[in-house]
DRENROMI-108808 format. One line per 10 residues: number of its first residue (from 1); their letters; for each residue z, y, x of C-alpha. Coordinates in nm, 2 decimals, m for minus. Example, Ala and Ser with C-alpha at 12.3 -4.5 7.8 and 13.67 -1.06 7.14 Angstrom:
1 = as = 0.78,m0.45,1.23 | 0.71,m0.11,1.37
END
This chain:
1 = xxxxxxxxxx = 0.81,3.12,1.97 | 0.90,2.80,2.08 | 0.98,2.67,1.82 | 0.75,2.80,1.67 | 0.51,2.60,1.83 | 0.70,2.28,1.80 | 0.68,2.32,1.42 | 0.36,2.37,1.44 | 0.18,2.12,1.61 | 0.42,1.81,1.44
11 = xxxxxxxxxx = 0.34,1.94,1.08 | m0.03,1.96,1.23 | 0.01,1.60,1.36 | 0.18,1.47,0.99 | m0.08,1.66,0.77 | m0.39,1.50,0.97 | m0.22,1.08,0.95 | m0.13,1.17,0.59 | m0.46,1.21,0.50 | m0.59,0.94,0.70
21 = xxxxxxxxxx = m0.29,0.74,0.47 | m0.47,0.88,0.17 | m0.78,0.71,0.32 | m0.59,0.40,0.34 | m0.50,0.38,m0.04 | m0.86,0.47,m0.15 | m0.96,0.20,0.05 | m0.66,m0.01,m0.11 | m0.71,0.01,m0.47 | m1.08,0.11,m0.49
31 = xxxxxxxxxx = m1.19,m0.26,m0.54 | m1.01,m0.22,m0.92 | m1.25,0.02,m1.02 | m1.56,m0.17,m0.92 | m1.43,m0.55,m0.97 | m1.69,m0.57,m1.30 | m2.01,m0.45,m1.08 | m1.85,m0.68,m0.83 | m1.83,m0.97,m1.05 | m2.15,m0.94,m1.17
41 = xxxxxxxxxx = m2.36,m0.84,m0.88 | m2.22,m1.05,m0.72 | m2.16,m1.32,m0.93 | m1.80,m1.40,m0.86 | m1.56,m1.59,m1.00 | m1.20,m1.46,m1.07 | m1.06,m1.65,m0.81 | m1.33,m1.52,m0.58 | m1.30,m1.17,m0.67 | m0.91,m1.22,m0.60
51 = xxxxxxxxxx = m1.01,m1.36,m0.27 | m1.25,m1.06,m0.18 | m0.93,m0.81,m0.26 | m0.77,m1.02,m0.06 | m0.91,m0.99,0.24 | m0.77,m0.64,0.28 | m0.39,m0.77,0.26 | m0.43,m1.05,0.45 | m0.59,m0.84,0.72 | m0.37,m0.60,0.67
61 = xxxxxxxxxx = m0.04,m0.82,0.68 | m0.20,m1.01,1.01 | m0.20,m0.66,1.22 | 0.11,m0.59,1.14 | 0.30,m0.74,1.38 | 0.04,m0.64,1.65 | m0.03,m0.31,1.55 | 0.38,m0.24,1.55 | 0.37,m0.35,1.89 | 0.09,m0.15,1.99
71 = xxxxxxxxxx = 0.28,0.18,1.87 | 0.54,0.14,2.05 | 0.41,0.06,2.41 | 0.03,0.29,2.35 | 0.17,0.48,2.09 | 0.00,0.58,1.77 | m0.25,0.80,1.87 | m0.48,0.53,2.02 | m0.40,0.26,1.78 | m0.46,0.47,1.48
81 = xxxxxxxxxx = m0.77,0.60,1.62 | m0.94,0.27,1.70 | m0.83,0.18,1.37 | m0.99,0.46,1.15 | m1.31,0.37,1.36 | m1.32,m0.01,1.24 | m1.22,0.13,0.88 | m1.52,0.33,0.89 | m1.74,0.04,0.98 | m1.62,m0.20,0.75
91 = xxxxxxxxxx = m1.63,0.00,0.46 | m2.06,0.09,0.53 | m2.10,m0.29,0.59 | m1.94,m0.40,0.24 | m2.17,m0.12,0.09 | m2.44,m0.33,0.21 | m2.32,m0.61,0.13 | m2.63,m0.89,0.00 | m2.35,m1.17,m0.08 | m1.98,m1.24,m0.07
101 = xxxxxxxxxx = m1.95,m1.33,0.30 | m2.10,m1.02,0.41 | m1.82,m0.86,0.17 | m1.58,m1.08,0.29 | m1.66,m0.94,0.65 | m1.68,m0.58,0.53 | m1.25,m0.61,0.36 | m1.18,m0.79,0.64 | m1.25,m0.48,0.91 | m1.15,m0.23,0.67
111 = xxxxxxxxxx = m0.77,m0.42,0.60 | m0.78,m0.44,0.99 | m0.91,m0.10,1.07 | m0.64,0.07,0.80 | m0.38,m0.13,0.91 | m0.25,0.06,1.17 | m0.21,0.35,0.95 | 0.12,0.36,0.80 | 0.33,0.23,1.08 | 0.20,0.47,1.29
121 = xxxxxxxxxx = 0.33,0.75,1.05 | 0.64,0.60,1.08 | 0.66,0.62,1.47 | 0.56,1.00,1.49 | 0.83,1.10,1.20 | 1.11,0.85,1.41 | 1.06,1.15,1.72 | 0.86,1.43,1.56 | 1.16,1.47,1.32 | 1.54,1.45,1.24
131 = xxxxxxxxxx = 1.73,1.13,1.13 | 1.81,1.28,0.83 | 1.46,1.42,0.74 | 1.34,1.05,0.76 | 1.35,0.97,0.37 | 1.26,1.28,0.28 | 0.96,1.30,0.46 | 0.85,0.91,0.41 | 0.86,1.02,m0.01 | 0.63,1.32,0.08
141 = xxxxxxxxxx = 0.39,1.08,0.30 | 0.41,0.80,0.03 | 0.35,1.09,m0.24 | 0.02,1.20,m0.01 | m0.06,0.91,0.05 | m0.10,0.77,m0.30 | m0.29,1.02,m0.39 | m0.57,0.81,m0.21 | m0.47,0.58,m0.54 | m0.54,0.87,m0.76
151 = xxxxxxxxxx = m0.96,0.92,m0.60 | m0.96,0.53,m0.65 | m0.91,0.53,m1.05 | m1.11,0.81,m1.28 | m1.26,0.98,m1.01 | m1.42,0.69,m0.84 | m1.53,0.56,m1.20 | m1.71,0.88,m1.23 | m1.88,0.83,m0.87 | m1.94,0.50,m0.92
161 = xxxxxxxxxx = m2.17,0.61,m1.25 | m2.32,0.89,m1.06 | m2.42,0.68,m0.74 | m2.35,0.35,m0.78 | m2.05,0.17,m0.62 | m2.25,0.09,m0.31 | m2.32,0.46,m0.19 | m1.97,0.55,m0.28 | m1.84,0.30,m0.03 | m2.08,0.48,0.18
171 = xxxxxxxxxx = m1.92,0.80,0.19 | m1.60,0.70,0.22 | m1.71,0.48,0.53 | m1.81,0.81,0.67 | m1.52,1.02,0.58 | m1.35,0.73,0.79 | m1.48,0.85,1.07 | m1.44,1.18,1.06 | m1.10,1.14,1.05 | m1.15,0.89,1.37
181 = xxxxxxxxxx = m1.24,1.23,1.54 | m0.96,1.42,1.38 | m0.71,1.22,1.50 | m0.82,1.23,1.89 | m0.83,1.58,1.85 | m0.49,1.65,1.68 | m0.24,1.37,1.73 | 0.01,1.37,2.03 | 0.25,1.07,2.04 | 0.54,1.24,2.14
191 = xxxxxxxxxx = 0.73,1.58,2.13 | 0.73,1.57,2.51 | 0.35,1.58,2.55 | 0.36,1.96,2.45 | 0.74,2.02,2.64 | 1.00,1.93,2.39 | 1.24,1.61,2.38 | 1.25,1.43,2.09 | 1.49,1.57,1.82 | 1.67,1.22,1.83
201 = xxxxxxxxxx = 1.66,1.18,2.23 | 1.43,0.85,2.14 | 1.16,0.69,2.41 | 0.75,0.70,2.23 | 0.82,0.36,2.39 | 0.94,0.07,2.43 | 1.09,m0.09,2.81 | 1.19,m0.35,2.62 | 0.96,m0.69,2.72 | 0.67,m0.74,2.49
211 = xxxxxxxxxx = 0.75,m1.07,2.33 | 1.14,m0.95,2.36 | 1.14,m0.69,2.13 | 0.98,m0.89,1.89 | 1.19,m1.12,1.87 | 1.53,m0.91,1.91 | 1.37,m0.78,1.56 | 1.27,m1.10,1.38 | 1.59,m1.26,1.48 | 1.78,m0.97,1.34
221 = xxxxxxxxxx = 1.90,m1.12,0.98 | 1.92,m0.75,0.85 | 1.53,m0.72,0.85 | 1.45,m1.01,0.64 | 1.59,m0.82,0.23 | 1.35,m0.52,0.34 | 1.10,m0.76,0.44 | 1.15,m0.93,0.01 | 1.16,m0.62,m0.11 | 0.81,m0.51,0.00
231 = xxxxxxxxxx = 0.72,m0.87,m0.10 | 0.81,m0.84,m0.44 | 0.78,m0.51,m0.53 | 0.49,m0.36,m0.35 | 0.30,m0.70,m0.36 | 0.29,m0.65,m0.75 | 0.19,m0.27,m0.74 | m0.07,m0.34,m0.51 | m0.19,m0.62,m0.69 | m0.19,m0.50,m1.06
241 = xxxxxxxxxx = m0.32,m0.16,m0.97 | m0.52,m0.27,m0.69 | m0.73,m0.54,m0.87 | m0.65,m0.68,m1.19 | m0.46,m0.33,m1.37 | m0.81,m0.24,m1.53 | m0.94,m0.56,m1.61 | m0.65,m0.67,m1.81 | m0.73,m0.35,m1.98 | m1.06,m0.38,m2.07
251 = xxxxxxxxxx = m1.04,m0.75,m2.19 | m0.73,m0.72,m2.39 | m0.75,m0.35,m2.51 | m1.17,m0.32,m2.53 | m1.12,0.01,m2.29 | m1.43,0.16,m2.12 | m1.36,0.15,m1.74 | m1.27,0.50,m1.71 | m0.99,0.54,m1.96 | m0.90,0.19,m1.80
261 = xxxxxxxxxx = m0.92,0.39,m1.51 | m0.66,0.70,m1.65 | m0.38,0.43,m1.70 | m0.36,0.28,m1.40 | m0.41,0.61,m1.24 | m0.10,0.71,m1.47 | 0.05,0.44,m1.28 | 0.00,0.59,m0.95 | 0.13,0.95,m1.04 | 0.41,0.72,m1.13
271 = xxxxxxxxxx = 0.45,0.64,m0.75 | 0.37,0.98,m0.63 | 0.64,1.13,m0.86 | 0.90,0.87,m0.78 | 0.87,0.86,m0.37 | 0.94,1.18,m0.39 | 1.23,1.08,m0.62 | 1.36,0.85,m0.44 | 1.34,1.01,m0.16 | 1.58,1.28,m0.26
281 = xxxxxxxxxx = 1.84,1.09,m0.48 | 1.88,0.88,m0.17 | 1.93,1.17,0.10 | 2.22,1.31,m0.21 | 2.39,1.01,m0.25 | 2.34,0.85,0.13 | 2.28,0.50,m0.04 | 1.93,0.33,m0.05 | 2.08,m0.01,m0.12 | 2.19,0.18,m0.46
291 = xxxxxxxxxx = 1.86,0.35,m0.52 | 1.63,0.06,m0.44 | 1.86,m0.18,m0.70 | 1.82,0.10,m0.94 | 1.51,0.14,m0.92 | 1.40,m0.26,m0.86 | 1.62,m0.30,m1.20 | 1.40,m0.09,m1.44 | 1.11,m0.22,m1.30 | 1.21,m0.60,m1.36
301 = xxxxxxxxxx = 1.32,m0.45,m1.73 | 0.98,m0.35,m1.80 | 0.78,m0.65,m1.70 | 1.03,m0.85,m1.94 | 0.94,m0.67,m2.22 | 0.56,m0.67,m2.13 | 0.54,m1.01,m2.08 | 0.83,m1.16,m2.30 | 0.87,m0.89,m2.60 | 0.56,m0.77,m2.68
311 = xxxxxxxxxx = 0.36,m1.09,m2.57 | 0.17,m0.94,m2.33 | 0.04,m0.66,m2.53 | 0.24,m0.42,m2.55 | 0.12,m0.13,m2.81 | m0.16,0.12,m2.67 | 0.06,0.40,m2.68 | 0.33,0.30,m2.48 | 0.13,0.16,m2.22 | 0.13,0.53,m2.03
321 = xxxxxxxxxx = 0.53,0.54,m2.04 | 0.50,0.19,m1.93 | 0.29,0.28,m1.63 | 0.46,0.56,m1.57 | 0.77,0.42,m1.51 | 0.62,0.08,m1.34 | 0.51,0.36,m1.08 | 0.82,0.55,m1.04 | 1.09,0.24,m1.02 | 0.89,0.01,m0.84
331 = xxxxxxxxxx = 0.82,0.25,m0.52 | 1.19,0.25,m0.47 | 1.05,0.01,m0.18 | 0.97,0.32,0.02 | 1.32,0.34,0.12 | 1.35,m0.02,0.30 | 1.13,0.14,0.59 | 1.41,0.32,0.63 | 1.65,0.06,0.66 | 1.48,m0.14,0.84
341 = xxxxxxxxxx = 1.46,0.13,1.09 | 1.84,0.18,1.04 | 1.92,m0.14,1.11 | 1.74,m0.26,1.48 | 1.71,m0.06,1.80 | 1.57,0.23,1.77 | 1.33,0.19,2.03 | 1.17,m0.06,1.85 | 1.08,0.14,1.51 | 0.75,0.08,1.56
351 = xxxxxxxxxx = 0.79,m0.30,1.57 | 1.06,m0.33,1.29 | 0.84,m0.14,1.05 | 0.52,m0.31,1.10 | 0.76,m0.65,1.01 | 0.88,m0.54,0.70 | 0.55,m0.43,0.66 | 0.40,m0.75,0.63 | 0.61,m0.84,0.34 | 0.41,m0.59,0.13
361 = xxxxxxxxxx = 0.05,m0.69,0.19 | 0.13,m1.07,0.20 | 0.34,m0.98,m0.12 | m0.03,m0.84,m0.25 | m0.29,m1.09,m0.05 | m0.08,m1.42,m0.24 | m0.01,m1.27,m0.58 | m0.36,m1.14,m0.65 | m0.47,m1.50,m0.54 | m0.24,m1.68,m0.79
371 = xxxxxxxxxx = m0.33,m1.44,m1.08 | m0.72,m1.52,m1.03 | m0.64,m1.88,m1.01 | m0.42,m1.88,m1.32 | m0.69,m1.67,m1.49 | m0.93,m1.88,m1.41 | m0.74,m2.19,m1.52 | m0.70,m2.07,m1.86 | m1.08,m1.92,m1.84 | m1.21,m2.00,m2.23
381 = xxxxxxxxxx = m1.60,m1.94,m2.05 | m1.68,m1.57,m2.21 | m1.89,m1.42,m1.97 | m2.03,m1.03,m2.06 | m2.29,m0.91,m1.86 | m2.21,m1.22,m1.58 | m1.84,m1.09,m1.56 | m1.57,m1.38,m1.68 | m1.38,m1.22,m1.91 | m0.99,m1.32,m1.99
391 = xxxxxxxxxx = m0.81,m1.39,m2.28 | m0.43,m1.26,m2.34 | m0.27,m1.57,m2.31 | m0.46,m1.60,m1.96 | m0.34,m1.24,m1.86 | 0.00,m1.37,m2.02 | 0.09,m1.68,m1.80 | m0.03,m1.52,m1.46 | 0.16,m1.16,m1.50 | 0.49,m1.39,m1.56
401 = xxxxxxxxxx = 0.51,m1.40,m1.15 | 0.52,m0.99,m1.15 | 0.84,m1.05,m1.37 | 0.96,m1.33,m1.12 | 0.88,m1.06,m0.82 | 1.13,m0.84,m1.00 | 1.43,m1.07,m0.99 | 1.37,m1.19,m0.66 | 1.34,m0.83,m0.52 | 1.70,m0.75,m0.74
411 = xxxxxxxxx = 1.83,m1.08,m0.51 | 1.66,m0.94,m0.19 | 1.83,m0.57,m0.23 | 2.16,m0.77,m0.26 | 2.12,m0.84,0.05 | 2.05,m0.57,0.21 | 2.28,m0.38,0.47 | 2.36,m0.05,0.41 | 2.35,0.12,0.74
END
């Protein structure tokens, strides 16, 4: 009966932060769908539409650090609480947003609101559940979790035509906070808060010095290949599917925003079907060094022939196996959480995470920067209905760094301790 209970409540507390983390990745890759109204209400320039997408990552990267230290000395019920409520906020003022500062405000509190989000996760599965249930159960969160990514493609195209792009930020502001409220009610930091130890005997917390942990971490030369990893390979997934996926598709393919939309949503099943791939090879074969170079290989494969093979167009009808299988290699990256768990002190999970963390949204804040300004370097001044639009060479010369980002990730896994 017990146990019973125990099962109970941490499947409780998993279900309601995995479906804040869907939350998170609507919030994430929504901007995709609605960079043309953007553009043109607006009146942005690529570079300033990069920026604007930006201001989730570099939000997000920023509270990292923070927010890992947070979770492990207030634990992640009140950090991811406080967090939902800013999310909330910020997503109803970019709704209402009159110009691109009042945007820029409205990203800003959302990246910092959501940021919490993940890490937090991470903490409750480090004591809700076993050390070896750890990469099975991140796959299932990232495969939950991305299906935020999924709402932010066709079906968010479909709301956007039905309400307009401002209302739908609206609801989803709102939805924010309800989970704001679920969350106080449901969460509990720590096995011991309804009787139980922890299933791996660790502290919620850290006694570890504030600053001290921190740095035991950073100077740890074992976090820094998961910290690339995330960099390279979840900085270009977030930034092709997050921003510039379906505008390269309507430019260079003359797509209607939602089928646009159904590729890059293709792209996402792609990550929900491969964390919960990678998940499982990796708890058969007890190797994620293995698993992420597999993976990080195919992925670097496939940019080469987008970008050096076919030119940068590669024929419609492969572009859904090509997404596809961008999806499913490139979330190989899952597994470095993991790692980077393995590899510090335990008590500092919280911490170490929210490091290698950073990686990943500085990985996607800088690269959707440098695409914009590349695009808008090579801009040859088409504008359709005050949106720029790109040609293929543009598109061409600024995806080369996702095929850069490939080989640097293969170096970064190389790396990597197994632990």
């Amino acid at each position: 009966m017990e146990i019973a209970k125990y099962n109970r409540t941490k499947w409780t507390i998993w279900s309601v932060l995995v479906l804040a983390f869907v939350i998170v990745f609507f919030h994430r890759y929504s901007t995709a769908v609605v960079a043309e109204d953007l553009a043109s209400e607006l009146n942005l320039t690529g570079t300033q539409l990069s920026n604007l997408a930006s201001m989730y990552f570099w939000a997000y990267a920023a509270m990292q650090i923070p927010y890992g230290i947070m979770i492990d000395h207030i634990g992640p019920r009140k950090t991811i609480s406080m967090g939902m409520l800013l999310a909330g906020i910020g997503s109803i003022i970019f709704s209402f947003a009159p110009n691109i500062l009042i945007a820029y405000v409205g990203r800003l509190l959302v990246g910092v609101g959501v940021a919490g989000v993940f890490v937090s996760i991470l903490k409750i599965q480090a004591v809700w559940y076993k050390r070896e249930e750890f990469p099975m159960i991140s796959g299932w969160t990232s495969l939950v979790g991305n299906f935020g990514g999924v709402l932010a493609t066709t079906p968010l195209a479909f709301l956007v035509l039905a309400v307009g792009w401002r209302y739908s930020f609206v609801l989803i502001g709102i939805i924010s906070l309800f989970f704001y409220a679920l969350i106080l009610i449901f969460v509990k930091d720590h096995p011991r808060d309804i009787g139980f130890p922890s299933p791996n005997g660790d502290a919620p917390k850290s006694d570890l010095p504030f600053w001290h942990g921190l740095l035991e971490v950073i100077k740890n030369k074992h976090t820094w290949p998961n910290f690339f990893i995330l960099f390279t390979l979840m900085g270009t997934i977030t930034s092709f599917s997050g921003l510039w996926g379906i505008p390269y598709l309507m430019h260079i393919y003359e797509l209607p925003r939602s089928v646009a939309s159904n590729y890059v949503l293709l792209l996402t099943v792609g990550i929900m079907v491969g964390s919960v791939i990678m998940g499982g090879i990796a708890k058969r074969i007890g190797k994620i060094k293995t698993v992420i170079l597999g993976g990080g290989s195919i992925f670097t494969i496939i940019w080469f022939y987008i970008i050096v093979i076919t030119g940068g167009q590669p024929p419609l009808w492969q572009l859904p196996f090509l997404y596809l299988s961008l999806g499913i290699t490139a979330v190989s990256f899952i597994l470095s959480f993991t790692n980077v768990k393995e590899v510090n002190n335990p008590h500092l999970s919280g911490t170490a995470t929210s490091v290698a963390n950073v990686g990943g949204f500085l990985g996607g804040a800088i690269l959707n920067i440098f695409v914009g300004f590349v695009l808008d370097l090579n801009w040859g001044g088409e504008l359709v209905n005050g949106a720029r639009v790109y040609s293929l060479v543009a598109y061409r010369l600024a995806f080369t760094v996702f095929l850069a980002m490939g080989i640097i990730a293969l170096l970064a896994t190389l790396l990597q301790k197994e632990a």
